[in-house]
C-alpha positions in Angstrom: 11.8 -73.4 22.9 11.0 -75.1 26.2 8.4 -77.7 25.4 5.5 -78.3 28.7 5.4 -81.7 29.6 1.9 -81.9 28.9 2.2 -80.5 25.2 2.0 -82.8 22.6 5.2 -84.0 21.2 7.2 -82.0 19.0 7.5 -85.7 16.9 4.1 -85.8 15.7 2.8 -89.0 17.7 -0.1 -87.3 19.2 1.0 -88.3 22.6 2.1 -85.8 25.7 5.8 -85.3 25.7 6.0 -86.8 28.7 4.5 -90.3 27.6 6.5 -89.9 24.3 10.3 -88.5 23.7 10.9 -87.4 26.8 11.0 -90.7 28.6 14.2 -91.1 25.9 15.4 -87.7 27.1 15.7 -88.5 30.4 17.5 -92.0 29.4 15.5 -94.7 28.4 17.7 -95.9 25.4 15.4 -96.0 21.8 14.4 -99.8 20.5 15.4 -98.6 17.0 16.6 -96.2 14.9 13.1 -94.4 14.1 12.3 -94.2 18.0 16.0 -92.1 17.7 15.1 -90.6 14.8 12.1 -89.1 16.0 13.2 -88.2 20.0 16.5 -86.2 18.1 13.9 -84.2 16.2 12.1 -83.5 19.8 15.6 -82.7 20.9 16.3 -80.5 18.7 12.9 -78.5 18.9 13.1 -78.7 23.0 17.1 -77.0 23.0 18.3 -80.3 24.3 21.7 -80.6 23.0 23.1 -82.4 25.2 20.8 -85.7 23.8 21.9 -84.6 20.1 25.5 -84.9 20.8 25.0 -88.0 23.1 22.9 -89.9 20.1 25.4 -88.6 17.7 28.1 -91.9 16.0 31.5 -91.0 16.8 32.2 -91.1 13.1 29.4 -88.6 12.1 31.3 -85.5 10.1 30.1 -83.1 13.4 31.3 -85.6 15.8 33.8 -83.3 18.3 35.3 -83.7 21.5 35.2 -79.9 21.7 31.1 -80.6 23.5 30.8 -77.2 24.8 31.6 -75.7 21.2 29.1 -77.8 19.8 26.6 -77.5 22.3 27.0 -73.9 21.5 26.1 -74.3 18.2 23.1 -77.0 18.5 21.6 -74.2 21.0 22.1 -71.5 18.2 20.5 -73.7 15.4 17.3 -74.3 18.0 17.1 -70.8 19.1 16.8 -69.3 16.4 14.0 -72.4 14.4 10.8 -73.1 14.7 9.9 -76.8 15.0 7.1 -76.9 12.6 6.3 -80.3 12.6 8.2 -84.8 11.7 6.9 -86.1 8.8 8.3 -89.4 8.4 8.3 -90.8 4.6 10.2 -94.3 5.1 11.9 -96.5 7.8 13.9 -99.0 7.1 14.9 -101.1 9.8 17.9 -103.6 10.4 20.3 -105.4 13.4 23.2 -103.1 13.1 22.2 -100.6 10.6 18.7 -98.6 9.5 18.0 -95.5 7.5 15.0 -93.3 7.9 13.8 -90.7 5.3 11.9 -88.0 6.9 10.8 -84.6 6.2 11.7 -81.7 9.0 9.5 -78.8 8.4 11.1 -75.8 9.9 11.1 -71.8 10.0 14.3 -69.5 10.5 12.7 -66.1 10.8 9.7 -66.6 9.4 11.1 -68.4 6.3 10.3 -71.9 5.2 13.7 -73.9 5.9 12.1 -77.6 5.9 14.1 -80.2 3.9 13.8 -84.1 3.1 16.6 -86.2 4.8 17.9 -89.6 4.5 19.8 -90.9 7.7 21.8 -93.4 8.5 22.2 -95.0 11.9 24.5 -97.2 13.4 23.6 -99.9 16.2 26.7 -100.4 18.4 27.1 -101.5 21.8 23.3 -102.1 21.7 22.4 -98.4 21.2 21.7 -96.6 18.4 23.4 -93.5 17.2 22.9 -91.0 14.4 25.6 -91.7 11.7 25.4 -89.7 8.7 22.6 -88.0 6.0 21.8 -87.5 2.5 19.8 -84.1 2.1 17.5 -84.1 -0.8 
């Protein structure tokens, strides 16, 4: 779903998209890895796969050079979701590596899909990039 610049963001900060994730959308590079953790959830819920795969650690178990594929399939996944709402349960920050534990409530035809993740992320070359997750 196209999100209005003026909606509030899909993250949960209460702010207009446009003073929140979109500002990382349109390249300003996240501080940490809960700034990335939340603007990938926005991501997701605005079909912006394109910021998915570029936020995505090379050695993360989707990582493909195939982009278009997997572009194809990110747009599938938010097509056919509804971005309920971020709930994040812990952050735990560090230089090179950080996890956060967050709860993504979600709908896939009008049935509850949410799920409690733990990711990892990787700071390299001064950005930060999705690495890998535990689902609970």
């Amino acid at each position: 779903m196209k999100i209005s610049v003026n909606n509030p963001c899909p993250c949960g900060s209460n702010q207009k998209y446009k003073k929140c994730c979109q500002v990382f959308h349109k390249g300003k590079i996240p501080s940490n890895a809960l700034e990335l953790m939340k603007s990938r959830y926005s991501a997701y819920a605005c079909e912006n796969s394109k910021y998915i795969i570029n936020t995505t650690h090379k050695d993360n178990i989707d990582y493909t050079h195939d982009t278009l594929e997997w572009s194809k399939e990110i747009d599938m996944f938010c097509k056919t979701t509804d971005f309920i709402a971020l709930e994040i349960l812990e952050f735990t920050p560090g230089e090179s590596e950080a996890y956060v534990k967050f709860k993504a409530n979600l709908q896939i035809d009008g049935k509850d899909a949410s799920f409690i993740e733990h990711s990892k992320f990787l700071k390299d070359d001064n950005r930060w990039y999705y690495h890998s997750a535990k689902i609970n």
